[in-house]
BAKE-410320 format. One record per residue (C-alpha): residue in one letter; x, y, z. Coordinates in steps of 0.5 Angstrom, whole numbers, plus 2048, in hexadecimal, padded with zeros to 3 digits. Layout:
BAKE-410320
PT;r;X;Y;Z
PT;A;X;Y;Z
...
//
This chain:
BAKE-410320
PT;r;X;Y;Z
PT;X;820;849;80E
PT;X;81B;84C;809
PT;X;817;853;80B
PT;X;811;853;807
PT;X;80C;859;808
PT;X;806;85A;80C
PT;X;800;85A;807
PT;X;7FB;857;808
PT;X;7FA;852;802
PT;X;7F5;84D;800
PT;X;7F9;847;802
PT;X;7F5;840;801
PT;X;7F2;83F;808
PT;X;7ED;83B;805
PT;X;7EF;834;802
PT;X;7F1;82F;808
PT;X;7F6;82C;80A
PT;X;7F6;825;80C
PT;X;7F6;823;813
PT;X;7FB;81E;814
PT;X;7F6;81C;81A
PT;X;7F0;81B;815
PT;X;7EB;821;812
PT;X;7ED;827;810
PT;X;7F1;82D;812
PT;X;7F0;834;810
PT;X;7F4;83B;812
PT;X;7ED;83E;810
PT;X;7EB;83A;817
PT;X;7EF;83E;81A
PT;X;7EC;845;819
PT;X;7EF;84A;81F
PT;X;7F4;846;821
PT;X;7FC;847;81D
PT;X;7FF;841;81A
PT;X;806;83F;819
PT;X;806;839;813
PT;X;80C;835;812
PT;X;80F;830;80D
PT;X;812;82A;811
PT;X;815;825;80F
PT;X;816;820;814
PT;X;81E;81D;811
PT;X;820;824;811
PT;X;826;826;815
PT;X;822;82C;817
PT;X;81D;827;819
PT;X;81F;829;821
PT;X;81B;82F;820
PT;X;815;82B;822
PT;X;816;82B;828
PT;X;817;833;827
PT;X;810;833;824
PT;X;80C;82F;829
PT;X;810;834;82F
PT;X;80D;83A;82B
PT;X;806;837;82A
PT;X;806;836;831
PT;X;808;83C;833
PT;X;803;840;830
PT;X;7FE;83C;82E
PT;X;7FA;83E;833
PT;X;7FA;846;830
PT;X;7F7;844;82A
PT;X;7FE;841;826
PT;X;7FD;83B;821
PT;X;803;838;81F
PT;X;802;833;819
PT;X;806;82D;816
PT;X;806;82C;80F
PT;X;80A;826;80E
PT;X;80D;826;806
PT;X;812;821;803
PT;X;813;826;7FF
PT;X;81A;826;800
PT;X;81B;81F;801
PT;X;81C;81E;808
PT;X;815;81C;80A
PT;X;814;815;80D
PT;X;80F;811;809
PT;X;808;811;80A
PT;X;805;815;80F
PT;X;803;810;815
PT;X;80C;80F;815
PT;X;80B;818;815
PT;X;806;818;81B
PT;X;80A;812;81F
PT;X;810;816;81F
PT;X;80E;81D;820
PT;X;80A;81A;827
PT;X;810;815;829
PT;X;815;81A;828
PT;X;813;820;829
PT;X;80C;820;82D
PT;X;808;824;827
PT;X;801;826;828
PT;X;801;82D;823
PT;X;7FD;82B;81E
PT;X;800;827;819
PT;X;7FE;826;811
PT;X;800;820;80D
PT;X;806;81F;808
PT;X;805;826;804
PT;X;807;829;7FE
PT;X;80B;830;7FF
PT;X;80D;831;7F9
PT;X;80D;831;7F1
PT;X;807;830;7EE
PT;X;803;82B;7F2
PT;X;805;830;7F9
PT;X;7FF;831;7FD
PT;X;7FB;836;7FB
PT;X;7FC;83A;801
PT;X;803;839;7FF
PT;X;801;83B;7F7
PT;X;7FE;842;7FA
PT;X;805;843;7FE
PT;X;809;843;7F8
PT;X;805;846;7F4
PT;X;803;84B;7F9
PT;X;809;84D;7FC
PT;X;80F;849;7F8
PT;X;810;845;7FE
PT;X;811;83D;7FD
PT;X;814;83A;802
PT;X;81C;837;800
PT;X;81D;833;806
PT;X;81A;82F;80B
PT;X;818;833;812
PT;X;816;839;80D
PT;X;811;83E;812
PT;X;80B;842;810
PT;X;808;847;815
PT;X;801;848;814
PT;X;7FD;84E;818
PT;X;7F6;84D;81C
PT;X;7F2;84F;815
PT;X;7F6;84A;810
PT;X;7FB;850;80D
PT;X;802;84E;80C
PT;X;806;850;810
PT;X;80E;84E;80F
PT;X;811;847;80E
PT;X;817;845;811
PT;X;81C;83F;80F
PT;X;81F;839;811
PT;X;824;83A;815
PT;X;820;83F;819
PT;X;81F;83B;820
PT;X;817;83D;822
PT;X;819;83F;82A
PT;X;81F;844;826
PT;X;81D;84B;829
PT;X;81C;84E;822
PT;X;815;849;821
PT;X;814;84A;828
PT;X;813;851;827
PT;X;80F;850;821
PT;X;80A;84C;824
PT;X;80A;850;829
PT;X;808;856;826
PT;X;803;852;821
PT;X;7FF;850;827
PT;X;7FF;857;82B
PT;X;7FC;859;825
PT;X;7F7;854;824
PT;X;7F5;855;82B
PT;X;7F4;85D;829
//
């Protein structure tokens, strides 16, 4: 796990995404609402947390939590194409979070998003199921890593207190 900080910073919320249902998704659109992003992977032994992610979307989504899948190949455990990443996470998993379409993290060709977080904060994710944790106004708020299940306690009470504080 990586602890971060709580300044407020200009991460790029901006660039899209690209819906892996067609169109176009931004954080930017979720303005007032916290964020979790996570790079997936959907041949990752940390893929089950899918299952964990779809829970935790479900449990608060309806207090304002967005929890945003961002399949990346970056690691070479990524299906081949974006329709074989849809099927699997709907059939396997039930997923209805938002979802882009096969994304670079890392390196040079990294979504901007991604670019700004490094840049910004040093962080680039080393693994698949790496979590960034944004607050209702876009801030960064903390990153958690691969092997930090999203129902654990430690997430639990983070997201807990970044929802309470929006709700100030």
């Amino acid at each position: 796990m990586v602890v971060l900080g709580t300044a407020a910073l200009a991460l790029d919320r901006d660039t899209p995404f690209e819906s892996i249902d067609g169109g176009a998704l931004s954080l930017a659109q979720w303005s007032g609402q916290p964020v979790l992003v996570v790079n997936t992977a959907s041949m990752c032994v940390f893929s089950d947390q899918y299952k964990d992610l779809q829970a935790l979307y479900d449990r608060y989504r309806e207090e304002g939590l967005v929890v945003l899948a961002v399949p990346s190949d970056d690691f070479n455990q990524e299906l081949d194409n974006n329709a074989e990443v849809k099927e699997f996470c709907e059939l396997v998993y039930g997923i209805d979070m938002p979802m882009t379409v096969i994304t670079s993290v890392k390196g040079r060709d990294a979504h901007p998003f991604y670019q700004s977080l490094r840049d910004q904060e040093g962080f680039t994710p080393r693994w698949n199921f790496n979590k960034v944790l944004l607050d209702a106004n876009g801030n960064f708020v903390r990153t958690f890593g691969s092997r930090t299940r999203p129902l654990s306690r430690n997430m639990i009470s983070q997201i807990e207190a970044v929802l309470a504080a929006g709700s100030r």
